[in-house]
C-alpha positions as CSV (number, residue, x, y, z in Angstrom):
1,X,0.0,0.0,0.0
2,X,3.2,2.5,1.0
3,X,5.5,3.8,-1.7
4,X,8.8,3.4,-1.4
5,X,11.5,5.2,-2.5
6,X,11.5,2.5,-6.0
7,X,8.2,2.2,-6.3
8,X,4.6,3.3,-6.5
9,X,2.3,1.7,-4.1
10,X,-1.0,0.6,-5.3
11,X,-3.0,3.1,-3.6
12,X,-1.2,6.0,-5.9
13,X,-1.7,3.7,-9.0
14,X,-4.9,3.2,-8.3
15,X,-5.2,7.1,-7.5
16,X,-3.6,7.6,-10.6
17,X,-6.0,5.2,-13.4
18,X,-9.0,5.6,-11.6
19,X,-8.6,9.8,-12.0
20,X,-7.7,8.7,-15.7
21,X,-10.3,6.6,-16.3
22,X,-12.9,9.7,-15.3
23,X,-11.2,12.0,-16.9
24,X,-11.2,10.0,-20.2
25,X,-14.8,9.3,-19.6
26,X,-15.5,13.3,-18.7
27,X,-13.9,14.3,-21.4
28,X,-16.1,11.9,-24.2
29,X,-19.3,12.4,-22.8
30,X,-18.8,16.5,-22.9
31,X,-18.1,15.5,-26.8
32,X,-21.8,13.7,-26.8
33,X,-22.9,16.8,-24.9
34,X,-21.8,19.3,-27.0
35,X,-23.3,17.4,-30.3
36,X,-26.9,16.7,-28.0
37,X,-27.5,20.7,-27.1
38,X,-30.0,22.7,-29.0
39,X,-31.6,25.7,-27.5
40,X,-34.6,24.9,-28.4
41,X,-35.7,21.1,-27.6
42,X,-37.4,20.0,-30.7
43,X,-36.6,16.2,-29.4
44,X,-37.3,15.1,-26.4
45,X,-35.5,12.2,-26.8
46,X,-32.6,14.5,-27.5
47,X,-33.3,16.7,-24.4
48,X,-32.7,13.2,-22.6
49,X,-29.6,12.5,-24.2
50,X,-28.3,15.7,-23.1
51,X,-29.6,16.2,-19.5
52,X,-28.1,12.5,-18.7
53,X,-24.5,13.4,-20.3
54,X,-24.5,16.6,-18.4
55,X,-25.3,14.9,-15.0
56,X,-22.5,12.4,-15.8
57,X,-20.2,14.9,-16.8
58,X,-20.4,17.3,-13.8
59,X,-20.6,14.0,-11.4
60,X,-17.2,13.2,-13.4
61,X,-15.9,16.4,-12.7
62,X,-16.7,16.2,-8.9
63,X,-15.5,12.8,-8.5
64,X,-12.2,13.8,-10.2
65,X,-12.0,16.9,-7.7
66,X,-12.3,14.6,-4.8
67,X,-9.9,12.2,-5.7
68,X,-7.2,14.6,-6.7
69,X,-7.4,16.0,-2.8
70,X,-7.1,12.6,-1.5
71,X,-4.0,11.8,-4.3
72,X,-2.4,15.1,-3.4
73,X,-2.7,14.3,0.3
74,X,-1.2,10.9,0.1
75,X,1.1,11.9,-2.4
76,X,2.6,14.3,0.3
77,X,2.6,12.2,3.3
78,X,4.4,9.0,0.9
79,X,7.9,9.4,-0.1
80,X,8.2,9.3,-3.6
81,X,10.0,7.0,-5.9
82,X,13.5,8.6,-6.8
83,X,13.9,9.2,-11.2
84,X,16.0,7.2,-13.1
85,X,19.9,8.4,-12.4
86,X,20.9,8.8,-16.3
87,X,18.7,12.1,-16.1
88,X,19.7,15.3,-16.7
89,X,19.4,18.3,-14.5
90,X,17.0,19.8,-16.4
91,X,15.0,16.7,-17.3
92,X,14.6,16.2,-13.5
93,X,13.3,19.4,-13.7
94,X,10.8,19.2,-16.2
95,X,9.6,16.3,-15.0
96,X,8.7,18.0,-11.6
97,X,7.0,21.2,-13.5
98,X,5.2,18.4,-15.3
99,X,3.6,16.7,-12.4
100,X,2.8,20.4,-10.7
101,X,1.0,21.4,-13.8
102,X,-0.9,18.2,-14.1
103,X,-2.1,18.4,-10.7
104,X,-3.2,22.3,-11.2
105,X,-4.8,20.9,-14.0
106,X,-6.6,18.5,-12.0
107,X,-7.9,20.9,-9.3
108,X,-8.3,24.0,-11.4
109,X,-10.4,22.1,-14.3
110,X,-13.1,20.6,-12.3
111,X,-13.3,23.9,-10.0
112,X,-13.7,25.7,-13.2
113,X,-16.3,23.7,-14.2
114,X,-18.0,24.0,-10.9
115,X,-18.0,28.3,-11.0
């Protein structure tokens, strides 16, 4: 369940392909979503279509903002598994802004969403 300093426990991969898994699932039914709105409701069947998608999107969006708290606050109490040793300074680097931005991603989307 614990990381260590080689390798991800499964809690954080779980963390990590359940969020994906929603986020991939977010992301297509917004697509249906998008092609289902019409101002006017001419179908009903439609209207259907696109008040279900929207309920599963923002549930999606929720769910994601929940679990990226809980992977965040795991994520800091965990030590976490050290990068390869070939890498370059600035590779180490980059791979740390990459993680920060895809966690502000994470938090800022579904917030977003929500205002």
């Amino acid at each position: 369940m614990d990381n260590t300093t080689e390798r991800w426990g499964w809690l954080a991969k779980s963390f990590h392909w359940i969020i994906a898994l929603i986020i991939l699932t977010v992301v297509s039914v917004a697509f249906v979503m998008t092609a289902t709105y019409a101002p006017k409701y001419d179908n009903p069947r439609l209207e259907t279509v696109h008040v279900w998608m929207s309920r599963i999107h923002q549930t999606g969006g929720l769910l994601v903002l929940i679990l990226v708290v809980a992977r965040l606050g795991w994520r800091l109490r965990q030590p976490v598994p050290d990068l390869p040793a070939g890498l370059a300074a600035y590779q180490r680097w980059l791979a740390k802004l990459n993680h920060v931005i895809l966690y502000a991603l994470m938090f800022l989307l579904p917030l977003s969403g929500w205002a």
